[in-house]
C-alpha positions as CSV (number, residue, x, y, z in Angstrom):
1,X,48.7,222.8,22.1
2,X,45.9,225.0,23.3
3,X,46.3,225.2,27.1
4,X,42.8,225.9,28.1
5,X,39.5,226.0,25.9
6,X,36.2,226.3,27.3
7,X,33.0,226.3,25.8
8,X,29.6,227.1,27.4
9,X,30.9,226.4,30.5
10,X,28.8,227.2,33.4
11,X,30.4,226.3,37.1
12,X,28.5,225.3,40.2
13,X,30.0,226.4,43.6
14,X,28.0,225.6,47.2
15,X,28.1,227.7,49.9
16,X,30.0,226.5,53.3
17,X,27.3,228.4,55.3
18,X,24.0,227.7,54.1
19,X,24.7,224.3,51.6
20,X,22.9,226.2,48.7
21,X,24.2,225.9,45.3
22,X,24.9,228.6,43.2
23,X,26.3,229.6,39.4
24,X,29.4,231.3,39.7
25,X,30.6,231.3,36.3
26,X,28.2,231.8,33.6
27,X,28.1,230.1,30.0
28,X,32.0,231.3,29.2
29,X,33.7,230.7,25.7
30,X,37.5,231.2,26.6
31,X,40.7,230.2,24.5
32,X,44.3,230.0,26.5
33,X,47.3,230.1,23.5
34,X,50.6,228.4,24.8
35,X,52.8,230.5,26.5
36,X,50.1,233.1,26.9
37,X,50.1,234.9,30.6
38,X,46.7,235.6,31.6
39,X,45.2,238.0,34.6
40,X,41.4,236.9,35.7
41,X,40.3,240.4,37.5
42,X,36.9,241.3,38.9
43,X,35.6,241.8,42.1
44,X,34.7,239.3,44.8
45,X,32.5,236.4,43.7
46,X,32.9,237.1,40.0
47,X,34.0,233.7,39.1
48,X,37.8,233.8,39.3
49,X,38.3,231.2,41.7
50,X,35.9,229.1,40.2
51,X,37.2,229.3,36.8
52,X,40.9,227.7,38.1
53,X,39.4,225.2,40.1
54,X,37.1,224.2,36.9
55,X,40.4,223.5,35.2
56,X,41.5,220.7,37.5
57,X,38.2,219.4,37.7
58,X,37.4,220.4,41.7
59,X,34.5,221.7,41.2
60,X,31.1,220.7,39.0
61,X,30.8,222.2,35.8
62,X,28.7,221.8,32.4
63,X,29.6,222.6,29.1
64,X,32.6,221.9,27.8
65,X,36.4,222.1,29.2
66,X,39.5,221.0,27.9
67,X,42.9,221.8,29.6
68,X,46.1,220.7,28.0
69,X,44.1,218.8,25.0
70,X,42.6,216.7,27.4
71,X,38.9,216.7,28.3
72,X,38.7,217.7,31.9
73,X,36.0,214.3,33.6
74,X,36.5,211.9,36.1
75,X,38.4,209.8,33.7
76,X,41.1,211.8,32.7
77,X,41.5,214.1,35.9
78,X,45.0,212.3,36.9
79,X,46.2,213.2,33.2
80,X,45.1,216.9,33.6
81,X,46.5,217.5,37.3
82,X,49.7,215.8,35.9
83,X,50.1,218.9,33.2
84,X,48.8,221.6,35.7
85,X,50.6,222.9,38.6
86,X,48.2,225.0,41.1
87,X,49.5,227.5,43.6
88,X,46.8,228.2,46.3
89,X,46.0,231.4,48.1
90,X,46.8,230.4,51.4
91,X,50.9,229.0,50.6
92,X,50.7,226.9,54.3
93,X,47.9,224.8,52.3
94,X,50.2,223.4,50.4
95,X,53.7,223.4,52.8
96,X,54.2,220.5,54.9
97,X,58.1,219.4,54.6
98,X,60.4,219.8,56.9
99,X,63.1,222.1,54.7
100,X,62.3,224.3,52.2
101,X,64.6,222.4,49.9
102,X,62.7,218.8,50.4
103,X,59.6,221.0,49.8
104,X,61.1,221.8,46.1
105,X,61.8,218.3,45.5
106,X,58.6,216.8,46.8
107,X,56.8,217.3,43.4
108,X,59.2,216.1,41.2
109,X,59.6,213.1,42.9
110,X,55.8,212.1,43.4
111,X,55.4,212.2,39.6
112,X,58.6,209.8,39.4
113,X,61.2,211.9,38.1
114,X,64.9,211.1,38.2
115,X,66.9,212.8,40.8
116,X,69.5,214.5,38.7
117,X,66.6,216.2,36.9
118,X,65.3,216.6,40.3
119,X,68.1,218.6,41.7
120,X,68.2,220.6,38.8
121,X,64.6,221.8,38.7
122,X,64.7,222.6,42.6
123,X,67.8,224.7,42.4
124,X,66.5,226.6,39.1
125,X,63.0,227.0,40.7
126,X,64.7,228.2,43.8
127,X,66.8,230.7,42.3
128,X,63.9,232.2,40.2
129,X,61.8,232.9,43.5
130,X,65.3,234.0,44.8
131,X,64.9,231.2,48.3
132,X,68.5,229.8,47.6
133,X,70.1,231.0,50.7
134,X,67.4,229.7,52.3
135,X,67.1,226.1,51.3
136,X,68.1,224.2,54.8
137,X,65.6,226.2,56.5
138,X,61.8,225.1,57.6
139,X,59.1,226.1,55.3
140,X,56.8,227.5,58.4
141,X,60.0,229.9,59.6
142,X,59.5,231.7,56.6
143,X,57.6,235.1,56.2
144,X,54.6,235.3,54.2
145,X,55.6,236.5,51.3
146,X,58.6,233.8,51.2
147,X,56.2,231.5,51.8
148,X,54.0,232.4,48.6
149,X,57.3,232.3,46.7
150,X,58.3,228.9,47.9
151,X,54.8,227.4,47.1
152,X,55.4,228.9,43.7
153,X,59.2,227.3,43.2
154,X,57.7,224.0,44.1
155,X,54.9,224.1,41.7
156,X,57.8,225.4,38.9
157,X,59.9,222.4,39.9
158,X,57.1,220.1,38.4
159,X,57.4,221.8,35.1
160,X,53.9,222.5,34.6
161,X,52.1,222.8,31.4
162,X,49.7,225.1,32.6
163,X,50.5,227.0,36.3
164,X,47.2,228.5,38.0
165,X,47.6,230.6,40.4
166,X,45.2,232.0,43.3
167,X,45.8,235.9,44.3
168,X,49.3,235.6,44.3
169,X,49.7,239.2,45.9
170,X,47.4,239.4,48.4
171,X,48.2,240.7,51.9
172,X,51.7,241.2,50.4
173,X,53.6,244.3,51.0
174,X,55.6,246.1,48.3
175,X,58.7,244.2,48.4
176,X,57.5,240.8,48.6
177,X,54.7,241.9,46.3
178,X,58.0,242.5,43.4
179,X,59.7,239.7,44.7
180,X,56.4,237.4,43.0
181,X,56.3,239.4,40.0
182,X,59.8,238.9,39.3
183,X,59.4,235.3,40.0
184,X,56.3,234.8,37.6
185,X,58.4,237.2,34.4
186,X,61.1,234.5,35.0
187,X,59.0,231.4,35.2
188,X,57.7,231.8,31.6
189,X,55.3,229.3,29.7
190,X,51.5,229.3,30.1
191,X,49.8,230.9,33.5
192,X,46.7,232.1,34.6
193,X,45.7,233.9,37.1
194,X,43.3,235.5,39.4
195,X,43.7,238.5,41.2
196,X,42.3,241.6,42.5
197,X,45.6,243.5,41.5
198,X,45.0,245.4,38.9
199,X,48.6,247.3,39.4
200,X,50.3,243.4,39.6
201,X,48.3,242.7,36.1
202,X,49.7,245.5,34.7
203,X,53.0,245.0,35.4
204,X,52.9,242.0,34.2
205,X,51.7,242.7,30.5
206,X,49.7,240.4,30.4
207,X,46.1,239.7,28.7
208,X,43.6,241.0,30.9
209,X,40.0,239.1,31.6
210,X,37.5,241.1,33.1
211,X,34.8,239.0,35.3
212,X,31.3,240.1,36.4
213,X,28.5,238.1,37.9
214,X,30.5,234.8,36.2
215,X,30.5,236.3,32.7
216,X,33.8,237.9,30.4
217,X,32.4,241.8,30.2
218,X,36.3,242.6,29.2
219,X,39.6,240.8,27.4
220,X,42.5,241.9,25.8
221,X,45.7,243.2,26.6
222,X,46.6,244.9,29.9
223,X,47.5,248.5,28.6
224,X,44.0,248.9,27.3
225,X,41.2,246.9,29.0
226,X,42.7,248.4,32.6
227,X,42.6,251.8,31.0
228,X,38.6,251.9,30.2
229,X,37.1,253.5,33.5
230,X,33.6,252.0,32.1
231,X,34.6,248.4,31.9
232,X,36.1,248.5,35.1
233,X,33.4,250.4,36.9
234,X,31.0,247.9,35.7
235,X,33.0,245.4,36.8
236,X,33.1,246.7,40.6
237,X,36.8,247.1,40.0
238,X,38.8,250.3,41.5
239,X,41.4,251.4,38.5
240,X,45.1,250.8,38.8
241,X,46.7,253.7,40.9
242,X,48.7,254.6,38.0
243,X,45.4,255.9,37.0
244,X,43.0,255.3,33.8
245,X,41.7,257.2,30.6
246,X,38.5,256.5,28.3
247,X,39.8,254.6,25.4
248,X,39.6,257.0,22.5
């Protein structure tokens, strides 16, 4: 199965302010293998965002897209969302029960799931964001950075196909910032994501997608696109604070 394959595609975003629309990615070929982990990095309004939301069919796009071998339209878009689990930005977006446990288990359930396997996915997922000592408490009296992780677990308790996820590490400090990281290396199969962490990517070892102006000016693996001080400079991006050198 091939994840993610785009071709031509060119996404439409509007802006909240002034209504205008506007092309935020650009005529992109991109191929997703299975169990491939992918970082989307470039600067703001280089077409990360865009790019997930393409894949679950929230926003308007031409060309064509096809996630998890189905053609992302209006006619499959229950199909897709059914093999994709999305973990937002903003982790209160997406909390709303009243333990963190139930939250685990809300997923699972909607997409009618048996409770045995039910329990078992919510105490695996909760144990791989390391939240099982805090199962019985309420999603909002967590911290921020538990709060990412818990989003995360409940998107892993679904068993995804495909797991997109929105600047996991932002506004994270250095703990909680490991704590993800750890949770993504043990979560395994295919994931994509977009972030402005170049030092996250890194760790990660992952392939690395550079973004500019909606187009791919960079792709391959970690250890050498985030080591070319060109690419990154063209692509607005500051290097990783492990430094970089010019690719021989």
């Amino acid at each position: 199965m091939t994840p993610v394959l785009a071709r031509s595609l060119t996404v439409s975003r509007e802006d909240v302010l002034t209504g205008e629309r506007h092309v935020a990615v650009r005529d992109l070929d991109l191929c997703i293998e299975t169990d491939q982990r992918v970082a989307l990095v470039g600067a703001n309004g280089a077409g990360k965002t865009s790019l997930l939301l393409a894949c679950v069919g929230a926003v308007p796009f031409t060309g064509t897209l096809r996630v998890c071998e189905l053609s992302v339209e209006p006619r499959t878009l229950d199909r897709v969302r059914a093999q994709v689990g999305f973990v937002f930005a903003e982790p209160s977006d997406q909390l709303f029960c009243d333990t963190v446990a139930e939250e685990v288990r809300y997923g699972p359930r909607a997409r009618g799931v048996d409770e045995p396997t039910v329990e078992r996915r919510s105490l695996e997922a909760l144990e791989r964001v390391g939240l099982s000592d805090k199962a019985a408490r309420s999603p909002h009296s967590l911290s921020f950075g538990e709060q990412r992780r818990l989003a995360l677990a409940a998107t892993l308790a679904c068993a995804p196909a495909l797991l997109l996820l929105d600047e996991p590490t932002a506004n994270l400090d250095g703990r909680a910032r490991q704590q993800v990281l750890t949770a993504l290396e043990r979560s395994g199969g295919t994931t994509l994501i977009a972030t402005h962490d170049l030092d996250f990517a890194l760790s990660l070892a992952a392939r690395v997608i550079v973004l500019a102006g909606g187009e791919i000016v960079g792709d391959g693996p970690a250890s050498v696109v985030l080591r070319d001080a060109a690419l990154l400079d063209r692509a607005g991006l500051l290097p990783p604070l492990g430094g970089v050198e010019p690719p021989p």
